[in-house]
N, C-alpha and C positions, 0 to 999 in steps of 0.2 A: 153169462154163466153164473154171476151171483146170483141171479133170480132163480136158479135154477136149484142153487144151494138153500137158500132163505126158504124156500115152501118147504124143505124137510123138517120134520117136528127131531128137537135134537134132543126133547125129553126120553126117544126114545126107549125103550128097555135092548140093550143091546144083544143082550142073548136071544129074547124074541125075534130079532131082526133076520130075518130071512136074509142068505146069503147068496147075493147073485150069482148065476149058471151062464153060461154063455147064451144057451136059449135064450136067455132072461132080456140079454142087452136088444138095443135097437138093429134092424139091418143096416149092415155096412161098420159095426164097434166090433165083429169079432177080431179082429187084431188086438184092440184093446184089453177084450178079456185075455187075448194069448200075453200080455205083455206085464197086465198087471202081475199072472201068476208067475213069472219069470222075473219080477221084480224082488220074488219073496214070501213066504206064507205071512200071514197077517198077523199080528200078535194078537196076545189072549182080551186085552181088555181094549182093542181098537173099536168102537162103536161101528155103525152102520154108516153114519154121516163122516166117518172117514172114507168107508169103501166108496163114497159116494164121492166125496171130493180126489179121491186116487182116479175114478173113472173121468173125473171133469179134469181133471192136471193132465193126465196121462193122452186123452182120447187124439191129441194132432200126434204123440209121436209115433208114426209110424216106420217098424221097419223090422227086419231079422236078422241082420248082418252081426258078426261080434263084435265090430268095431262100437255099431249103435247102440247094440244091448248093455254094453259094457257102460256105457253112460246115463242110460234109462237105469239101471240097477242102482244108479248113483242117487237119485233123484230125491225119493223119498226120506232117507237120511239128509241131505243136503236139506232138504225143506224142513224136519226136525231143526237145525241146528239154526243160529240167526245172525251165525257170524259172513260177512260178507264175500260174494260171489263173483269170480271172473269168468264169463265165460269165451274164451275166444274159438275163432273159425272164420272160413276163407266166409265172405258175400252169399247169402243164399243160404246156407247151410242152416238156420231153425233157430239161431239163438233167442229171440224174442218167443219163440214158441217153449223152448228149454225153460226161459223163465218164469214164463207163465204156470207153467207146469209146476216149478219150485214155489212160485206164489200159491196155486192153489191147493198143493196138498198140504201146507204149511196149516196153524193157527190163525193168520193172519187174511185165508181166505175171505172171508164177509168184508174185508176193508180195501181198499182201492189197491187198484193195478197202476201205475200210471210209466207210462212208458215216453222217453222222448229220445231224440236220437241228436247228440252232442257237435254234431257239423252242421248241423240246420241251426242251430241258434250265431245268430251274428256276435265276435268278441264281446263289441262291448255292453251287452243286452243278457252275459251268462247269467251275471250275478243277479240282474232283476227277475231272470228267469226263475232262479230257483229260489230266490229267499224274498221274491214278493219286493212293494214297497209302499210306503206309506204317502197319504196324499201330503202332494206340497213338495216331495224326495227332491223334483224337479220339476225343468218347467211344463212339460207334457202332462204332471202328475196332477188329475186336476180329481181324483179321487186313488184310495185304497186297494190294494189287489195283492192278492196272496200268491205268492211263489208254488210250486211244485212240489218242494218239500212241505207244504201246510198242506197241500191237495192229496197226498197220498198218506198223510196221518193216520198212522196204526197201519198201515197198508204194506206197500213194496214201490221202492221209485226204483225203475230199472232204466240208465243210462247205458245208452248203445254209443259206439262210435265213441268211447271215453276218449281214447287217442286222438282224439278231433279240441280236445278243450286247450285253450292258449294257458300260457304258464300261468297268469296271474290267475284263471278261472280256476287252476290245479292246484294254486295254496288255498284259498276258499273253501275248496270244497274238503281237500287234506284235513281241516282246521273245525270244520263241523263232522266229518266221521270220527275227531278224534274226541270232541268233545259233548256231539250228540247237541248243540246247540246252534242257534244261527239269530243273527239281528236283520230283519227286513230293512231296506234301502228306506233311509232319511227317518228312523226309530231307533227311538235310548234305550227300548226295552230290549232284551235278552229274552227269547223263546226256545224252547224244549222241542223237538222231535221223538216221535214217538215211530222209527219208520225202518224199513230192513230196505239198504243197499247193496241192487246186483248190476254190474257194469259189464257190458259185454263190447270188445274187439276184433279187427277183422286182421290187425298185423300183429307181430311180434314186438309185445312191448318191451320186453329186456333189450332188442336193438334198440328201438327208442329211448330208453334210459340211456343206452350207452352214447344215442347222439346227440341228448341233452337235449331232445324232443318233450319228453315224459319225466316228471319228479320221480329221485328214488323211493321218497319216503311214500308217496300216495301210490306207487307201485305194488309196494311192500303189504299198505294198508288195504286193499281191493284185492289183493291176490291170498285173502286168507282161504277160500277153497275155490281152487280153480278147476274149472271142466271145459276141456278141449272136444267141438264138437269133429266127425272127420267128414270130409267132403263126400259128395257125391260118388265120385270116379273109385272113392274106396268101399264104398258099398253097394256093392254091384248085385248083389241078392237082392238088393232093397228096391232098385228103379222099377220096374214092372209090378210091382208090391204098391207103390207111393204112382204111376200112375194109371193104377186101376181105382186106385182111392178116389185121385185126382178126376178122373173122369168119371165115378158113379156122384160125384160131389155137383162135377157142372153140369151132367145132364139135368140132373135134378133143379138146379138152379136155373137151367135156360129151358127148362120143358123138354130138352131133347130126347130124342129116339134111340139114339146108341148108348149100346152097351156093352159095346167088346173093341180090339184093336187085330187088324188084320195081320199076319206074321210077317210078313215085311215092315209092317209098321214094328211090333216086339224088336225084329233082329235090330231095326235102325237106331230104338232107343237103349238096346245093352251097347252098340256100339259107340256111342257117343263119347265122349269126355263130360261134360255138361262143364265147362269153365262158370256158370252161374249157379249150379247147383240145385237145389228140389225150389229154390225160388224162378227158376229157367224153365225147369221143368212142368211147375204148376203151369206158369203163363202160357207156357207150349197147348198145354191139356185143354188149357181154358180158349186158349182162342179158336182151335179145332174142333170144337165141341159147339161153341159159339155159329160157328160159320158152316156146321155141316146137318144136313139133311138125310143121312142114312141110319142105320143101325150100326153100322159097321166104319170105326175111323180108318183109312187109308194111308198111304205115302203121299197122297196127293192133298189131301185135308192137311199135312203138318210143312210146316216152316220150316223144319230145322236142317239147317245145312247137311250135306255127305263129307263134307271136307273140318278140320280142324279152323277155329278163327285164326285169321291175321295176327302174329305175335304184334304186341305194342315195342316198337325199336327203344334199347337205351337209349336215355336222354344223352349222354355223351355223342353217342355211334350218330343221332340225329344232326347234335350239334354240329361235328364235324364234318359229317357230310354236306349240310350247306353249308358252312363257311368255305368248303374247298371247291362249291358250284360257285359260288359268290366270288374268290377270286379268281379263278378261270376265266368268267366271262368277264369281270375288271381289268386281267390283264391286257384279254385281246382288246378290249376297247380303248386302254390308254395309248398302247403300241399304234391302233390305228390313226387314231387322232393323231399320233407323232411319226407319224409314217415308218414305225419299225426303228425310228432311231430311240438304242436301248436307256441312253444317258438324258436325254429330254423326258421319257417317260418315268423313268425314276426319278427326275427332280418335281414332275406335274406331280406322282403318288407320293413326296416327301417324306422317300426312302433313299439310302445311297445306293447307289451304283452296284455295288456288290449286294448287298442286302436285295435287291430289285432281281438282281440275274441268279440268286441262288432260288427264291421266288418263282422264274419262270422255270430253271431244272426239276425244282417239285414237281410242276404240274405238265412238264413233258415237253416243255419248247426248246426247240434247239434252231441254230441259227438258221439253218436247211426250212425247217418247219415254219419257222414265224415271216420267212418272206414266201411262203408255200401259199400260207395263210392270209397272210395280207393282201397277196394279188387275186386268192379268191376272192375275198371281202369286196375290193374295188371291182371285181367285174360284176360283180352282183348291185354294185350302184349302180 
């Protein structure tokens, strides 16, 4: 997209500047043109190479829901300002797209994007990660290499998954937004940054503060403008919107033939929840597109389940349900081995007596049962 910026002459004379019409755009941007004008009339002394970088910020977000507009209207200011960004929302939901957007309508366009995502870096490799290090730092170090923060110099370093950095990476980094400065690993010198930080989450970091997961202070420092993107399942105007996008995107891509979705396919995708969101969605797009040979995509070309996914079980509700598989079948097996006498098996499980027989009333054995039980077990040897 820089290159796309770089070939405009920005001596331009701006009132000369011809002002794009929707005609004007490429097929498949008129959403764009609908969004940029719902972003805002343009002010008086904005050049043309803004309009230009609005159309390259703007061009992935797609959508008409209010929830979404509500946040695309945010953009342009946000990108004005260069104080730092949080953006949170559920997996899937666009924030690295949201950011890019804030990069590129910003001044800071023409300079690096650099994007990394804060759970992919191993603890003890944050710190090399972002602030570089000097040869000799260590022993591996058998040359010089610059951090992340030198790589996106005058640019935007956008950290994803902030909530993923270990404490110690969370004073570090506190300590350089605070003071715009940073020393690369195994260097006396002190270096400057020159760089706009936006962090984007996919949980609720004030619960993480609260459980002494997340600093308050680097909470407080990232959350100077925050933008909440909303899921999928709440912008329900928007899915057929975003996978028509989606599929003029990968026909084009894989050569293909189709160009429409049959209306059982439509009803299937407003039904959905999408738990993964327009990143579930894309991949759906993408692989039926990929694999299909008609004009027309089907119910039979798509993946996606009719049913709701499998809740993931509390880790509690997990726990206890094997622990209580687990002594069930410990108990019958100590009883057996001691042929149902209750005080032999409480001394083998180096439990008392009582302790052992309130044990088997949990889990339903009563004296009638455990010789029920037992003379099963033995006629089955």
């Amino acid at each position: 997209m820089r290159a796309e910026q770089n070939s405009y002459d920005e001596s331009g004379d701006p009132e000369s500047s011809p002002q794009p019409t929707e005609a004007d755009l490429p097929t498949g941007e008129e959403n764009t043109f609908r969004l940029l004008h719902l972003v805002g009339p343009a002010r008086e002394n904005e050049t043309a190479l803004h309009e230009l970088k609005m159309k390259v910020g703007l061009r992935q977000l797609i959508g008409q829901s209010p929830a979404f507009l509500a946040v695309v209207r945010k953009i342009p200011a946000l990108a004005r300002c260069e104080a730092n960004v949080l953006i949170s929302g559920e997996t899937g939901t666009g924030k690295e797209v949201c950011a890019r957007a804030i990069h590129y309508l910003s001044t800071r366009s023409t300079k690096p994007f650099i994007a990394i995502n804060c759970g992919a870096i191993p603890a003890d490799l944050v710190e090399n990660e972002l602030f570089g290090h000097e040869r000799g730092a260590f022993t591996d170090a058998r040359e010089s290499q610059q951090g992340l923060i030198a790589e996106a110099e005058g640019g935007t370093l956008f950290l994803d998954e902030i909530d993923s950095l270990p404490l110690l990476a969370q004073v570090k980094l506190l300590r350089f937004l605070q003071e715009k400065e940073y020393r690369p690993l195994g260097s006396s010198k002190v270096r400057a940054a020159l760089i706009r930080v936006i962090c984007a989450t996919n949980i609720n970091l004030k619960d993480a503060v609260q459980h002494g997961t997340f600093r308050r202070d680097l909470y407080y420092r990232i959350n100077i403008l925050p933008v909440v993107l909303p899921p999928l399942r709440e912008r329900p105007d928007d899915i057929l919107l975003l996978a028509q996008h989606f599929l003029a995107q990968y026909a084009t891509e894989y050569a293909k033939p189709v160009v429409e979705f049959s209306p059982d396919v439509l009803r299937r995708l407003q039904a959905y929840s999408w738990p993964g969101n327009i990143r579930e969605l894309e991949h759906l797009i993408e692989r039926a597109v990929a694999l299909s040979e008609s004009t027309i995509l089907s119910a039979a070309d798509l993946t996606l389940s009719d049913t709701e996914p499998e809740p993931i079980e509390p880790f509690q509700a997990a726990k206890d349900r094997v622990v209580a598989q687990f002594e069930r079948t410990y108990l019958q097996t100590v009883l057996f081995v001691h042929g149902g006498n209750i005080t032999q098996a409480a001394q083998a499980a180096g439990k008392h007596r009582r302790a052992f027989w309130q044990l088997l009333q949990k889990h339903g054995f009563s004296t009638h049962s455990l010789s029920g039980s037992l003379s099963s077990t033995m006629d089955k040897r």
